[in-house]
C-alpha positions in Angstrom: -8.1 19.5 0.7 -7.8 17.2 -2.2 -7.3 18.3 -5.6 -9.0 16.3 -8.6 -8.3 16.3 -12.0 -11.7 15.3 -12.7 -13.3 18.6 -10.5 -16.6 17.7 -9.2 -18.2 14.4 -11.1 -19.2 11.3 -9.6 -17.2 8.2 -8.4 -18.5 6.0 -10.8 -18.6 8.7 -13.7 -14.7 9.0 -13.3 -14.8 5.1 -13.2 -16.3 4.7 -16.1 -14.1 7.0 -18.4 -10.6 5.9 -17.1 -12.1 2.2 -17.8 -13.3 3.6 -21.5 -9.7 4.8 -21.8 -7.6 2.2 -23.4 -4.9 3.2 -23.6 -1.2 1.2 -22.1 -0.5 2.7 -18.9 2.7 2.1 -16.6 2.0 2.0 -12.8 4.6 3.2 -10.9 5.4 3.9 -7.2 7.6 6.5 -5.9 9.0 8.1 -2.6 11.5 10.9 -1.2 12.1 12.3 1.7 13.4 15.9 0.5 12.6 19.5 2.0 9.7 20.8 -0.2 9.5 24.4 0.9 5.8 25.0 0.2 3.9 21.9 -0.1 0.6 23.2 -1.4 2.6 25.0 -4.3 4.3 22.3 -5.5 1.3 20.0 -5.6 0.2 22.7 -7.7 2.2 22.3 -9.5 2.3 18.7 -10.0 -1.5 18.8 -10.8 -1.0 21.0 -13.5 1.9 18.6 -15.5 0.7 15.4 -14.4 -2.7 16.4 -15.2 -1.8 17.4 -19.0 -0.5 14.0 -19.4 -3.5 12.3 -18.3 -1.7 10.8 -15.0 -4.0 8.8 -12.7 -2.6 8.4 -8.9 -2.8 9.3 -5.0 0.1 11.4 -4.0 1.3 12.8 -0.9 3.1 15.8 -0.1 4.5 17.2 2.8 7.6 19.6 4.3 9.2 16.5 4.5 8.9 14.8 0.9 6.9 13.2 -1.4 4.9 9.5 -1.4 3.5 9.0 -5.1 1.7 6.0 -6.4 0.3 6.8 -9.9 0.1 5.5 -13.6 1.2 7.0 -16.8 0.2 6.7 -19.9 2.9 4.8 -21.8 2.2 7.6 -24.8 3.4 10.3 -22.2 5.9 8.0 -20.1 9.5 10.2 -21.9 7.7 13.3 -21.3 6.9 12.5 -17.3 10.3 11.3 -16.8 12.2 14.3 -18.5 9.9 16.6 -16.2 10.6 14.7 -13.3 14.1 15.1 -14.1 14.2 18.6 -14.2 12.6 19.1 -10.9 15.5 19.6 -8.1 13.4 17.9 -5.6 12.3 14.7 -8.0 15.6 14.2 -10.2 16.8 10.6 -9.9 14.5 9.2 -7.8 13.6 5.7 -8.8 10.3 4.5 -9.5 8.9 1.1 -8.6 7.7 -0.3 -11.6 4.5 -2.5 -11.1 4.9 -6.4 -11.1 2.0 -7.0 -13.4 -1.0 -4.8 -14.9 -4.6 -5.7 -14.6 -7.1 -5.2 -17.7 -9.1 -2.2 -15.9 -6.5 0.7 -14.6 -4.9 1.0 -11.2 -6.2 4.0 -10.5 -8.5 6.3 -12.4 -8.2 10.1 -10.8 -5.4 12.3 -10.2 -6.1 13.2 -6.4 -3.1 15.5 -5.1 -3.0 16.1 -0.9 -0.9 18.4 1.3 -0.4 16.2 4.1 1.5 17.0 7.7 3.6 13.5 6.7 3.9 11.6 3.6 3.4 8.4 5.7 1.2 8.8 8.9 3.4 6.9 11.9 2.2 9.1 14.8 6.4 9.6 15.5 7.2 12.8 16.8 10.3 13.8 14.7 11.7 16.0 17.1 12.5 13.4 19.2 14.9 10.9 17.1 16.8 11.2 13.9 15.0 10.5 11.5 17.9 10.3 9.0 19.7 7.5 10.9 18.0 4.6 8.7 18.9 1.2 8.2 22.2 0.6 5.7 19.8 -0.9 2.7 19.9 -5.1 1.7 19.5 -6.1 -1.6 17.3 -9.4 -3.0 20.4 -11.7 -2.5 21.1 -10.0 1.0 17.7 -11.4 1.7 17.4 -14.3 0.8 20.4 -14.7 2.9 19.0 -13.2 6.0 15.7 -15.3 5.7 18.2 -18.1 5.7 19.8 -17.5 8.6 18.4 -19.2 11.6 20.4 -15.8 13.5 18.4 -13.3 11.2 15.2 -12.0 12.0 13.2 -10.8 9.6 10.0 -8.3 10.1 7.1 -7.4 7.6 6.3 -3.7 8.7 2.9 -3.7 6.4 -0.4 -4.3 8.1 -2.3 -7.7 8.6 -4.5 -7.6 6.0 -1.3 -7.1 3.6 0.7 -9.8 5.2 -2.0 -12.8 5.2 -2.1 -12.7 1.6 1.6 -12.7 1.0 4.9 -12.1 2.9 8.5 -13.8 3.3 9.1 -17.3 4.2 9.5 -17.3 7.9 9.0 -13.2 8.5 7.5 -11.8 11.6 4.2 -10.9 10.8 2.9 -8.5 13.4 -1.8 -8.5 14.1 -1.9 -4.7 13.9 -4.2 -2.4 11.9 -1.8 0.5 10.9 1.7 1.3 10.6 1.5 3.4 13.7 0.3 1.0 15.6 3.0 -1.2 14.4 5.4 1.1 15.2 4.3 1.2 19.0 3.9 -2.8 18.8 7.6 -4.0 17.2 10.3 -2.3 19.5 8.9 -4.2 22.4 8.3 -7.5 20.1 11.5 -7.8 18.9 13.1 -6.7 21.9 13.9 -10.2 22.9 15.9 -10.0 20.0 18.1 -6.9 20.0 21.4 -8.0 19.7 20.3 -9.9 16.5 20.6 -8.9 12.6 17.1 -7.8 11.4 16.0 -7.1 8.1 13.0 -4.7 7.4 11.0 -5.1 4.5 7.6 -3.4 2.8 5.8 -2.8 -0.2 8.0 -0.1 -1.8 10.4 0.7 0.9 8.9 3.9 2.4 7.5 2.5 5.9 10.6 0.7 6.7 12.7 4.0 5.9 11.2 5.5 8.9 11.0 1.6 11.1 14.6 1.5 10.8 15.6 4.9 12.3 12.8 4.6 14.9 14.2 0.4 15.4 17.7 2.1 15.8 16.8 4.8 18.0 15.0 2.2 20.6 18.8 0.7 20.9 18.1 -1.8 18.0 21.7 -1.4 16.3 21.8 -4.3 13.4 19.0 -2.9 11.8 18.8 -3.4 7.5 15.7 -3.1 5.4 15.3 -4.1 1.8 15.6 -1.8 -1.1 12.3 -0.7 -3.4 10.3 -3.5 -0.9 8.7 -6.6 -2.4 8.2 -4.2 -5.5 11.6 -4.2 -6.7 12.5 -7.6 -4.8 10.3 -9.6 -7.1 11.9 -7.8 -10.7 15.5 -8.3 -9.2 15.2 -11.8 -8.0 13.4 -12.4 -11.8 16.2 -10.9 -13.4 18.9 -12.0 -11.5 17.6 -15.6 -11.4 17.3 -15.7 -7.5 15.1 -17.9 -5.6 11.9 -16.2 -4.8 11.4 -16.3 -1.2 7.8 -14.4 -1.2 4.6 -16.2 -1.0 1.1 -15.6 -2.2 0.5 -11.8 -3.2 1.7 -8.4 -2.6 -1.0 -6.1 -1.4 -1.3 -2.8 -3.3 -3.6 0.0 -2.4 -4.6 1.0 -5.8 -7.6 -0.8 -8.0 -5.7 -3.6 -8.3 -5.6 -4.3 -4.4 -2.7 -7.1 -5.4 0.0 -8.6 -7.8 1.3 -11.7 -7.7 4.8 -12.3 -6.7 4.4 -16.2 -6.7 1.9 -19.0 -7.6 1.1 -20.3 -3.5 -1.8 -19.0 -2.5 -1.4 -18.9 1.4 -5.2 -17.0 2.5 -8.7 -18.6 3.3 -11.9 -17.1 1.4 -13.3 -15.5 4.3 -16.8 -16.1 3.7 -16.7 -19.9 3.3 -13.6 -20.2 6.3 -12.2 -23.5 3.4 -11.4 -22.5 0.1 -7.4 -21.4 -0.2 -7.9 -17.7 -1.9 -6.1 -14.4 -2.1 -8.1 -11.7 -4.1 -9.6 -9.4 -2.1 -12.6 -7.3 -2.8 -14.6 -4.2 -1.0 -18.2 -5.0 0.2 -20.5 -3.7 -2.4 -22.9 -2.3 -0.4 -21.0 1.1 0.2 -21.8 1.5 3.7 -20.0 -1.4 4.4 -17.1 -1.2 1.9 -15.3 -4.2 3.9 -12.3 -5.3 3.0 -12.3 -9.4 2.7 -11.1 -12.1 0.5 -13.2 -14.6 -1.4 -13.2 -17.3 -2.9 -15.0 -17.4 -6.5 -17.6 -19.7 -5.8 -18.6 -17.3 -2.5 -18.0 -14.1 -4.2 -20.6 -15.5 -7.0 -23.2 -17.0 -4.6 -22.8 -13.7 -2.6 -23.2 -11.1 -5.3 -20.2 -9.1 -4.0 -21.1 -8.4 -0.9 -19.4 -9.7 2.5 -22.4 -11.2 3.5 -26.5 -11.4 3.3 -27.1 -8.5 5.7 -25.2 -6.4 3.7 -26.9 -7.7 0.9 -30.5 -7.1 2.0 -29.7 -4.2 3.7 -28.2 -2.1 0.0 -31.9 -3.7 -1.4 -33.5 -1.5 1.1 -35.2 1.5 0.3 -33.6 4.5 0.2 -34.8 6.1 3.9 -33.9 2.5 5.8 -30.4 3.1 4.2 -30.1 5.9 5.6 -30.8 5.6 9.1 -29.0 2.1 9.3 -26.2 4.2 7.8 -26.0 6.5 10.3 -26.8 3.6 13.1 -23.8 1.9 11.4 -21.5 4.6 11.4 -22.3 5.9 15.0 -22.2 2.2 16.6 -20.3 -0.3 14.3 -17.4 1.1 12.8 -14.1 0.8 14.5 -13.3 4.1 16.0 -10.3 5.5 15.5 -10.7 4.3 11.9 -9.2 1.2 11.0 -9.7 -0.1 8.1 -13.2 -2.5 8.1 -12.2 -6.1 7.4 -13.1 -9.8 7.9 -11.3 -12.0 9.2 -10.6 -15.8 8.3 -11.7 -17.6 11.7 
């Protein structure tokens, strides 16, 4: 069950005061796989710190760790970090520092959940070491491998993540979730075995897990980046590298990108032409798509993914109804996956 700083008010209540709140926040992304006795006791107590300094975020705990992505109000920023020091399971563990803020805030609740994993794969951890991960590659070690015609180089996000943005030349697998991906890359890179392959993702987490599962299916030059794009774009920035990302790094906050470099390598999915890369949720919430548009389309379109959808919210409120549940009992993908257009 998930716990809320905000208690019970409505979506677009809590909205509307974390957009009202103007203060400077940091967003930050953090992960560790540590053995948290009781999970629902220290989310606990997480909620009641994090919530005293205002903290908006999704975070995950489990037995087997911690997945955090969160912002801080810079006011409160010394006081989080000392308390994250001086918590046994948290102390040192780095945070990924957003690549660039937005005017309205990446998130805007505090929702805590005890989860069975921190990152759901679908891998039965009894059955592989889990601790046997890829040795880690840094910026310069990957620019290297995405040199190397020998290299082979894997995104480990989904599709909708990689068509706006991913490494020049990187294996982009068509799959939905990472547990599907998991399923689908062992036998798509198994052509390619006895090569060096680097792993890479939006703050390192997924390919934590890829690499020990990669290594276990008898992959055995197996690397992955450190911190993901996240840190990759502040180190190669710092260190004068060449960036070797294009377009946009998906984030699954408010946000729903940053940009790592100025190519925009998507198509507006309404109009199939124009080169775009923000993406945007249907507005009619029985929808909620996921799609990217152009401006021109997401103007002459109101927001919505398409005129259907746009009638359809118009309609009074017993037609919404039942084509909701029609929608929900016929349309949508089952299992879930998240709803999406696609660029033809």
């Amino acid at each position: 069950m998930a716990v809320t700083q905000q208690g019970k008010i409505s979506r677009h209540e809590q909205k509307a005061r974390a957009e009202a709140d103007t203060r400077p926040r940091r967003t930050i992304s953090f992960y560790r796989y540590v053995q948290i006795a009781d999970p629902k006791l220290f989310r606990d107590r997480l909620l009641t710190v994090w919530s005293s300094l205002d903290c908006f975020g999704r975070i995950y705990v489990a037995h087997e760790g911690i997945n955090a992505q969160m912002n801080v109000p810079l006011m409160y920023w010394d006081q989080f970090d000392a308390w994250i020091q001086s918590q046994p399971e948290l102390r040192g563990v780095p945070y990924k520092v957003a690549v660039e803020e937005h005017e309205k805030p990446s998130f805007y609740k505090l929702t805590i959940k005890v989860r069975s994993k921190i990152v759901a794969d679908g891998l039965d951890d009894s059955t592989f070491d889990v601790t046997d991960t890829g040795t880690y590659l840094t910026p310069e070690e990957m620019n290297q491998y995405i040199d190397d015609p020998d290299a082979i180089v894997v995104d480990m996000r989904n599709n909708y993540e990689s068509e706006v943005g991913h490494f020049t030349g990187a294996i982009t697998p068509d799959v939905d979730t990472f547990r599907e991906e998991l399923q689908v890359v062992p036998e798509q890179l198994r052509v390619h075995k006895n090569q060096k392959i680097a792993l890479y993702c939006t703050g390192g987490i997924r390919c934590e897990k890829a690499s020990a599962w990669l290594k276990h299916n008898g992959f055995t030059n197996v690397r992955h980046l450190k911190g993901g794009i996240i840190e990759y774009a502040h180190q190669v920035k710092q260190q004068g590298l060449v960036n070797k990302f294009r377009g946009k790094n998906f984030v699954f906050d408010e946000r729903l990108g940053e940009r790592i470099s100025d190519e925009v390598i998507a198509t507006c999915h309404l109009c199939r032409k124009a080169k775009a890369d923000t993406h945007y949720h249907c507005k009619n919430q029985i929808c909620h798509a996921l799609f990217i548009g152009c401006d021109a389309c997401v103007k002459k379109q109101g927001g919505y993914c398409s005129r259907w959808c746009a009638l359809t919210d118009k309609a009074p409120a017993p037609l919404k109804k039942w084509f909701a549940r029609y929608y929900n009992a016929w349309l949508r993908q089952r299992p879930f996956k998240k709803t999406r257009l696609k660029a033809s």
